[in-house]
C-alpha positions, 0 to 999 in steps of 0.5 A: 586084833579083835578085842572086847571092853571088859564091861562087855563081858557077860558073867557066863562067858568063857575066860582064859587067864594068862598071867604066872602063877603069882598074878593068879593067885593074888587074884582072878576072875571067878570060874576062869582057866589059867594057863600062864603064858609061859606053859601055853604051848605045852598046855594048848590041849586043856583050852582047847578042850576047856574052851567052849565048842561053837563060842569065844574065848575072852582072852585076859592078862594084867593089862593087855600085852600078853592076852594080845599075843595069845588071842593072836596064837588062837586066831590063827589057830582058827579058834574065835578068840578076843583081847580083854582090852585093859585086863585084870586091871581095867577089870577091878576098877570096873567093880568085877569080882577078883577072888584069890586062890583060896576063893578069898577077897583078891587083888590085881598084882 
């Protein structure tokens, strides 16, 4: 399973947010598509139309599960796609920006 440290992650890079609607809407990184795990298959089309052409696309969830089955669907879909390894919660801890859905201070539900 390919995998990146969320403090690897660079601010321009491409993020795709698996968790529901509610985990989003507590709280998210800044400028990332969602696409709950849930509505994936159906809604395929926008990441792949979202995701960046000849680039990655950093796959994250809560704490790692649900990105990984995800990564997994993409990679085999020849897409290059990595696990955030941690999720959102390894990426509050690290200090990085989560906003909610109103742009407010976020949390990691």
């Amino acid at each position: 399973m390919p995998t990146v440290e969320v403090g690897d992650l660079k601010d321009d890079d491409f993020l795709l947010d698996v968790r529901e609607d509610d985990e989003w809407q507590a709280g998210h990184a800044e400028g990332a598509l969602h696409v709950p795990i849930s509505e994936f298959v159906s809604r395929y089309g926008e990441v792949t139309e979202a995701a960046p052409q000849d680039g990655r696309v950093h796959v994250i969830c809560r704490s790692g599960g649900r990105s990984a089955q995800v990564t997994m669907y993409l990679v085999q879909q020849g897409i290059d796609a990595v696990n955030v390894d941690g999720g959102m919660q390894l990426w509050a801890a690290a200090g990085r920006p989560v906003v909610d859905d109103k742009g407010g201070a976020g949390f990691v539900l």
